[in-house]
Legacy VTK file of the C-alpha trace (Angstrom):
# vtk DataFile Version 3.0
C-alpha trace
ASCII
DATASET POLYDATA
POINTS 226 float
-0.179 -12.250 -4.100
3.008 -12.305 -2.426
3.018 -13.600 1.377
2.829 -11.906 4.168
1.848 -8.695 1.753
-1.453 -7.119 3.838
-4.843 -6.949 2.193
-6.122 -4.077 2.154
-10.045 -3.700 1.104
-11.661 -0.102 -0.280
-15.189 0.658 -0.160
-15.582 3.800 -1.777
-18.140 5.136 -4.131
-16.187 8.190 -6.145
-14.489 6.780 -8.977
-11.572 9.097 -8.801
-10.995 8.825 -5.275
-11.498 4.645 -5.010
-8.549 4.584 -8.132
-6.174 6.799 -6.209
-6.659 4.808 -3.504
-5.703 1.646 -5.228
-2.685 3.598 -6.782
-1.621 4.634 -3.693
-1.725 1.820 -1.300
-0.152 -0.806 -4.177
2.946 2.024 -4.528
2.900 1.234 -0.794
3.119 -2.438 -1.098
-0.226 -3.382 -0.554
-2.310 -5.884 -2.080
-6.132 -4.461 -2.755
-8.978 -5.211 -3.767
-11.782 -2.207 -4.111
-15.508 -1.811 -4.053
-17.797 0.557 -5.101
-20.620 0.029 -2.354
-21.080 -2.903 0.402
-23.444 -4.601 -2.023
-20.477 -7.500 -2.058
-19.106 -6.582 0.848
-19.912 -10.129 3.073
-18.849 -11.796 0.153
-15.338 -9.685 -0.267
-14.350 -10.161 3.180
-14.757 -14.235 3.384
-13.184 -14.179 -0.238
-10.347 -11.578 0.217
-9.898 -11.702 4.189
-8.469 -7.890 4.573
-6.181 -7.221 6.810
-7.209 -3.716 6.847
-10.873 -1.906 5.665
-10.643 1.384 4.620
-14.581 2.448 3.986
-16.487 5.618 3.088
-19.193 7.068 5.519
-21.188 8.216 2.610
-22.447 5.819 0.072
-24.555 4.875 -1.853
-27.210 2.040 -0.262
-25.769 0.930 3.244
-23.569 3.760 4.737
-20.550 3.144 6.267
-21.595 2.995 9.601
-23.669 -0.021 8.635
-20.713 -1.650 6.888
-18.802 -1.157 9.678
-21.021 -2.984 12.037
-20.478 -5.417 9.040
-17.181 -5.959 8.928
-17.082 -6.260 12.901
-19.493 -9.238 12.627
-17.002 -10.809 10.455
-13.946 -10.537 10.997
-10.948 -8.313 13.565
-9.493 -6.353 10.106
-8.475 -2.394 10.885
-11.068 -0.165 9.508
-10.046 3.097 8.291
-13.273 5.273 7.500
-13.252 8.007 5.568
-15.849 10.917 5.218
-16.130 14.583 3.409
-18.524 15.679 7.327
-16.009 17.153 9.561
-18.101 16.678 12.685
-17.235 15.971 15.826
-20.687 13.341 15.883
-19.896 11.574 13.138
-15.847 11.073 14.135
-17.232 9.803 17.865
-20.160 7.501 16.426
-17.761 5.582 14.322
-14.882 5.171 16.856
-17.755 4.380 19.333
-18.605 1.847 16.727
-15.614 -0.020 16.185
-13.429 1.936 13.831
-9.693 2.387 14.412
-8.903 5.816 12.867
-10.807 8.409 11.151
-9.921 10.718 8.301
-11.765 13.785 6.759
-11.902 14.519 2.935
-10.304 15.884 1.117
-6.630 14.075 2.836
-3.224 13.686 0.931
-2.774 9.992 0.166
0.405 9.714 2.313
-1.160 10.584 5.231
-3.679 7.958 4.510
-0.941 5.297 3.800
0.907 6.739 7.205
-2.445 6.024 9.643
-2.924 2.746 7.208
0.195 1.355 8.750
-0.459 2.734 11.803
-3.432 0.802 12.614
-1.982 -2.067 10.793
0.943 -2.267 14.008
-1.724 -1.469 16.539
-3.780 -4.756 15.398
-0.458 -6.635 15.158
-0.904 -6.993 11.327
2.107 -4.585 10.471
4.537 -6.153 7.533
7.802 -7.626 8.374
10.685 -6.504 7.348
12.080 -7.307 3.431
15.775 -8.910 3.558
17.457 -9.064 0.260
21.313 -9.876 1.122
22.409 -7.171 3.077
19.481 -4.930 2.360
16.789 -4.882 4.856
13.504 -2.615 3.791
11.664 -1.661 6.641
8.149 -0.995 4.265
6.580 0.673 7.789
9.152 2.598 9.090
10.125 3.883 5.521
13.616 2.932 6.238
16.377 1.186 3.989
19.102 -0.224 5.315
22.337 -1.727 3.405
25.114 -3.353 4.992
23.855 -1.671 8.517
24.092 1.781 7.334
20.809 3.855 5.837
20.132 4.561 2.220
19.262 7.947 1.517
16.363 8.220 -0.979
13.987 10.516 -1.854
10.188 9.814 -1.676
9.956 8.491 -5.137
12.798 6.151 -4.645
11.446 4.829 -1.642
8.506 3.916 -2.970
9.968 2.237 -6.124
11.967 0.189 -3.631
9.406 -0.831 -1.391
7.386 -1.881 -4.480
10.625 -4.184 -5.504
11.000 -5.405 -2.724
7.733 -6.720 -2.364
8.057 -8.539 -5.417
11.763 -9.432 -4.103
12.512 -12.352 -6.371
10.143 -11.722 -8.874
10.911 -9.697 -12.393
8.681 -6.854 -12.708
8.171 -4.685 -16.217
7.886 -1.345 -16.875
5.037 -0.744 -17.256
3.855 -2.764 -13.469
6.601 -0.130 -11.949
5.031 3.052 -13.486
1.613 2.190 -12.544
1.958 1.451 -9.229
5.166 4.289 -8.350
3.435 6.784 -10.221
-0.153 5.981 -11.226
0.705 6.672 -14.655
-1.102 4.805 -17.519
1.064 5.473 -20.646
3.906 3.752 -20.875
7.078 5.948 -19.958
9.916 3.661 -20.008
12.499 6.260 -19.513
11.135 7.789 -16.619
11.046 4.161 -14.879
15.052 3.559 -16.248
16.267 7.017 -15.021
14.878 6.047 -11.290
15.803 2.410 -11.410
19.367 3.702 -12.444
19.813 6.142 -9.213
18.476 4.113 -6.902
21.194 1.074 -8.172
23.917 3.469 -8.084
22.473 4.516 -4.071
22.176 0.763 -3.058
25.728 -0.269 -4.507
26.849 2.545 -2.668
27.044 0.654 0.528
27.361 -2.792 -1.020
26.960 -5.543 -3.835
24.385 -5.089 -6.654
20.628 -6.336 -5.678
18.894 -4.471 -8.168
19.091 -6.878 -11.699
17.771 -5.898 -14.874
16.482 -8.616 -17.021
16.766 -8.009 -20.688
13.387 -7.721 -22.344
11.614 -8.207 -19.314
12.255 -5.915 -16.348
14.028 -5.437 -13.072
14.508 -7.668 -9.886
15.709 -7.163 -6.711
17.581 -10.597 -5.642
20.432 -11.437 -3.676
22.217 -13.086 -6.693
22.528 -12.487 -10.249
19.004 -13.708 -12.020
LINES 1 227
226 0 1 2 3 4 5 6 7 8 9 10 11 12 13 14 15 16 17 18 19 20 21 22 23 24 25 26 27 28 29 30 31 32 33 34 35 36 37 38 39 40 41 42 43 44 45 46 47 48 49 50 51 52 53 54 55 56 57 58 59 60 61 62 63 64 65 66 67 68 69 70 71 72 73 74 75 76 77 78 79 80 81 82 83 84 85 86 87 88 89 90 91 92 93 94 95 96 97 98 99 100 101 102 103 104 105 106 107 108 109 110 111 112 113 114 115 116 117 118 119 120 121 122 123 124 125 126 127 128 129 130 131 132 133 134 135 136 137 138 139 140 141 142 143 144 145 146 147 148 149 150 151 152 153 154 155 156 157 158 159 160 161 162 163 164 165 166 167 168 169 170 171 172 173 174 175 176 177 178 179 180 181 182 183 184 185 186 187 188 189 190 191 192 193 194 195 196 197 198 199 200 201 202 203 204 205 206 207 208 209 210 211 212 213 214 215 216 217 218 219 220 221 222 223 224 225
C-alpha cells in the first residue's frame, strides 16, 4: 500500500453494489478493503485501521447503526453510511449517532467519492498533494497542475492520472490500469494505450515527459527516465 494513500473500509451486503464500490474508490486512489457484514468488522478495523468507513444501514445480522456505534468504540475513522430508506428518522438517528455524512440509494459513485473526500478534509485525513517534477496532482481538489499552469483533462483522464500518480514511481500494467479506471475485467490493452497516449501528449504540453512506458511491463509516472 502506498503511504499516505487513505484506507477506506466497505461494509456492504449487495454484491454488485460492495464491487462498484471497490472499483470506484481504487479509480479514486484509495486503498480498500470490503466486507460483506460486521461479522469481522472489530477485527478489520484493528487490522486495516480505515481512515474512512463507508457502511450500509441495512444488513444482514448487526445493522449499521450497531456497527456504527462499533466503529466509534474503536477508533475516530469518517463513516459514510449508506441506506435504500429515504427518511428523515433514519438520516437524524445516524448523524445523532456519530456518522459524518449520509447518502440514499440508489447514488452515482462520484458523488459518493466527492462526500468521501469531503469528510476525509473535515477529519483532517484528506491526501496530500502528489509532486512528480513539475506536476503537482491535487487527488481532492481534482486538479492537475504542470509547470504552474492547469492541465485540462477530461474525467477519464483524471482519473487515470490520479491512479498513476498514486503509484508515482511504481510501473503499473495494463491490465491494473483498466481495472481500476474503468472496472473492466477483460483485458483491453488498446483502450488503456489510446488514454495513456493523450494524456502524455496533455502533460508534455506544459513541460518535460513524466509519463514512461516500460516495455513489456507498463507505464510510470516519474520525474526521470525509468
Amino acid at each position: 500500500m502506498v503511504q499516505g494513500e487513505p484506507r477506506i473500509l466497505v461494509v456492504e451486503d449487495a454484491d454488485a453494489i460492495r464491487l462498484s464500490l471497490e472499483v470506484a474508490l481504487r479509480a479514486a486512489g484509495f486503498a480498500v478493503r470490503a466486507l460483506p457484514d460486521g461479522e469481522q468488522l472489530e477485527a478489520e478495523l484493528a487490522r486495516f485501521r480505515p481512515d474512512l468507513v463507508v457502511l450500509d444501514v441495512l444488513l444482514p445480522g448487526r445493522d449499521g447503526f450497531a456497527l456504527l456505534r462499533v466503529v466509534r468504540r474503536h477508533c475516530a475513522a469518517g463513516v459514510v453510511m449508506l441506506t435504500a430508506r429515504d427518511g428523515v428518522e433514519d438520516r437524524l438517528r445516524g448523524l445523532g449517532e456519530g456518522a459524518d455524512d449520509y447518502l440514499v440509494k440508489p447514488f452515482v459513485l462520484a458523488e459518493l467519492v466527492a462526500r468521501v473526500n469531503a469528510v476525509l478534509r473535515r477529519t483532517g485525513r484528506a491526501r496530500p498533494a502528489v509532486e512528480v517534477g513539475d506536476l503537482v496532482v491535487d487527488l481532492d481538489a481534482g486538479l492537475a497542475l504542470c509547470g504552474g499552469e492547469q492541465v485540462e483533462l477530461t474525467a477519464t483522464e483524471w482519473k487515470l492520472l490520479a491512479y498513476l500518480a498514486v503509484h508515482r514511481d511504481r510501473v503499473v500494467g495494463k491490465a491494473q490500469i483498466l481495472s481500476a479506471v474503468w472496472g473492466y475485467d477483460e483485458y483491453s490493452a488498446n483502450l488503456v494505450e489510446v488514454n495513456v497516449s493523450t494524456l502524455r501528449r496533455k502533460l508534455e504540453a506544459h513541460g518535460p515527459r513524466l509519463l514512461h512506458t516500460v516495455r513489456g511491463q507498463g507505464y510510470v509516472l516519474r520525474g526521470d527516465r525509468p
